[in-house]
C-alpha positions as CSV (number, residue, x, y, z in Angstrom):
1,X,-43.3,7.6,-36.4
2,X,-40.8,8.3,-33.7
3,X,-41.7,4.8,-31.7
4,X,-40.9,2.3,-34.6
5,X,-37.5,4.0,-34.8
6,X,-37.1,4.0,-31.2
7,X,-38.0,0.2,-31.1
8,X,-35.4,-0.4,-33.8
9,X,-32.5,1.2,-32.3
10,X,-33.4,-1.1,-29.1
11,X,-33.4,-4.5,-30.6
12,X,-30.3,-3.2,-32.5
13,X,-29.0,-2.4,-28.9
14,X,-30.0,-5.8,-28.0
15,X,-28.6,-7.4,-30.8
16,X,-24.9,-5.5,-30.1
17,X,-25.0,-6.6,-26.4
18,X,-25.1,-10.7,-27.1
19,X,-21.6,-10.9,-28.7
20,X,-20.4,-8.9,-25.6
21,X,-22.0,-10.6,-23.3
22,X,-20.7,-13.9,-24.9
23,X,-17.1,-12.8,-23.9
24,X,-17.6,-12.7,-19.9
25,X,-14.8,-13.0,-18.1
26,X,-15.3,-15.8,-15.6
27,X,-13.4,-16.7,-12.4
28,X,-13.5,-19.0,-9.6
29,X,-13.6,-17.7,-6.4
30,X,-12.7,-18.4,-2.6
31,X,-13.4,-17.4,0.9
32,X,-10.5,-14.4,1.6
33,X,-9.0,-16.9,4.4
34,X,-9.6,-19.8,2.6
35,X,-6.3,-21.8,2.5
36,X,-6.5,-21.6,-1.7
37,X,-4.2,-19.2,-3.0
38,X,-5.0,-19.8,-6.4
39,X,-6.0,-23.2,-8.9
40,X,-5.1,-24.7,-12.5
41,X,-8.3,-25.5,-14.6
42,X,-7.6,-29.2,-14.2
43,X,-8.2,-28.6,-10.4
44,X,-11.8,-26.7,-11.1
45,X,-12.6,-29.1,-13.7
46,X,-11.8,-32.3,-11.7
47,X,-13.6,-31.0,-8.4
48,X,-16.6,-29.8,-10.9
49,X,-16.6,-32.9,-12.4
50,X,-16.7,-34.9,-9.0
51,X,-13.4,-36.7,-10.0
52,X,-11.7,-35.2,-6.9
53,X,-13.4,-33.4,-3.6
54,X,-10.3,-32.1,-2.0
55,X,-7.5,-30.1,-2.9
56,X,-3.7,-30.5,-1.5
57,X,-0.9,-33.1,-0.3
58,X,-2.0,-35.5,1.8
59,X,-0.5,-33.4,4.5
60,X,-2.7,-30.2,3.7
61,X,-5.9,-31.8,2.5
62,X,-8.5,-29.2,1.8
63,X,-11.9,-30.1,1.2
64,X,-14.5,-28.2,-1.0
65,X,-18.2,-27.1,-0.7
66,X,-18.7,-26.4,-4.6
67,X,-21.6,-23.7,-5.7
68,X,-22.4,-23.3,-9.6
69,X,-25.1,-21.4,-11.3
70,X,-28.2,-23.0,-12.4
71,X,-28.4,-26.0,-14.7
72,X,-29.3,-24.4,-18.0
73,X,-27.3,-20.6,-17.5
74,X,-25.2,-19.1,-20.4
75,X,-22.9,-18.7,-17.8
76,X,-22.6,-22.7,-16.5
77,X,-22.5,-23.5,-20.7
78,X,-19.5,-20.2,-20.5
79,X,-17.7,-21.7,-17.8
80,X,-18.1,-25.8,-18.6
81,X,-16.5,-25.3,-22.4
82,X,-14.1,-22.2,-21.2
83,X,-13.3,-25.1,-18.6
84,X,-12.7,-28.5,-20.6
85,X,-14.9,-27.9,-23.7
86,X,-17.8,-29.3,-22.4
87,X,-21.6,-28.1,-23.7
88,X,-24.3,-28.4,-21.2
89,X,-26.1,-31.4,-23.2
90,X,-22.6,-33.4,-22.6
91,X,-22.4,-31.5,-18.7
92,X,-26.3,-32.7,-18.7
93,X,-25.4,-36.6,-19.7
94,X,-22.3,-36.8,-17.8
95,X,-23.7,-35.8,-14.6
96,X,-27.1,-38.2,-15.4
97,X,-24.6,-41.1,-15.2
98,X,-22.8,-40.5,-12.4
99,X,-26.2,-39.7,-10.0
100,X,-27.6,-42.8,-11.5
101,X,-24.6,-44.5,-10.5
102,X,-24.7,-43.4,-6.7
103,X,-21.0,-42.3,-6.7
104,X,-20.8,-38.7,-6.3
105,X,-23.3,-35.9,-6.3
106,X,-23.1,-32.5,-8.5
107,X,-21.8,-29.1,-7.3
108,X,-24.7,-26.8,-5.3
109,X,-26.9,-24.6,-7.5
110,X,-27.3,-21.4,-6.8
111,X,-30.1,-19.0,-8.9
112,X,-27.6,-16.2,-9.6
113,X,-23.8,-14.7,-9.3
114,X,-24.7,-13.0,-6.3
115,X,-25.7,-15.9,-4.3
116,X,-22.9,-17.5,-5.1
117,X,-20.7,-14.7,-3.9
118,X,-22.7,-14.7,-0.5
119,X,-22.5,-18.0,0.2
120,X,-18.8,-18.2,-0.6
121,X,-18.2,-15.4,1.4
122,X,-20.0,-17.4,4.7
123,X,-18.4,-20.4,4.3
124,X,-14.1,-20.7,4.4
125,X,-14.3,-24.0,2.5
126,X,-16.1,-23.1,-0.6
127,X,-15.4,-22.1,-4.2
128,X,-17.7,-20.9,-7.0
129,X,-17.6,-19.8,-10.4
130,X,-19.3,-16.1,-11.4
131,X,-18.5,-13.3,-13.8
132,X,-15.4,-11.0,-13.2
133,X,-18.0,-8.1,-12.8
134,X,-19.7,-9.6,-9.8
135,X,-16.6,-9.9,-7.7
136,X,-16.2,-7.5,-4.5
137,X,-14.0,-7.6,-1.5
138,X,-16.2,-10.4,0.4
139,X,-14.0,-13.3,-1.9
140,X,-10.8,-14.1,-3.7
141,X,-10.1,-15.0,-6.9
142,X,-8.3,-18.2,-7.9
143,X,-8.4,-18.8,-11.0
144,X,-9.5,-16.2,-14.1
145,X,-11.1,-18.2,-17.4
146,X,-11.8,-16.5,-20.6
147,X,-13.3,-18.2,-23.6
């Protein structure tokens, strides 16, 4: 009798954890000598978006190596509405257009948060997006999003 319950008070556990989950804090992130101090969402969403590939004046032109998470994570869907409203069917369709157009390809995928904070923290150019949790000294923040 004692496993049934025990398999119920899991998949309650489970249950509690989605709406947590669901309210990840998530923040773009930079190489610690990167030149960007911090960014505006219009920034993240225009480089993310391939409407821009640099940052700066003309004078101080900073280009961008972008990582994201895989193509169908809750966190991309997190980020990409958090961001400029965007679900990942739309994200999907967008980014369809422009690669069948030739003009710009998407952002780098990496499988997880951590290999997005590794590669950011080997390469002075790059950005990424991951949760707040995943942070640690190799990177900066730029820019904190929350739903």
């Amino acid at each position: 009798m004692r496993r049934p319950l025990a398999i119920s008070l899991y998949a309650c556990l489970l249950c509690l954890a989605g709406p947590l989950a669901a309210h990840t804090e998530i923040v773009v992130i930079a190489h610690p000598d990167s030149p960007v101090q911090s960014m505006t969402a219009r920034e993240v969403s225009d480089l993310y978006l391939g409407r821009a590939r640099s940052l700066g004046t003309d004078e101080q032109r900073v280009s961008l190596a972008l990582y994201e998470q895989p193509a169908n994570s809750a966190l991309r869907e997190t980020f990409f509405r958090a961001l400029n409203g965007m679900g990942i069917k739309q994200l999907n369709a967008y980014w369809a257009r422009l690669r069948f157009s030739g003009e710009v390809l998407p952002p780098a995928s990496l499988p997880d948060s951590r290999s997005v904070v590794e590669a950011i923290s080997r390469n002075r150019s790059a950005i990424g997006y991951v949760e707040a949790n995943a942070v640690n000294d190799s990177v900066k923040v730029v820019l904190r999003l929350k739903d």
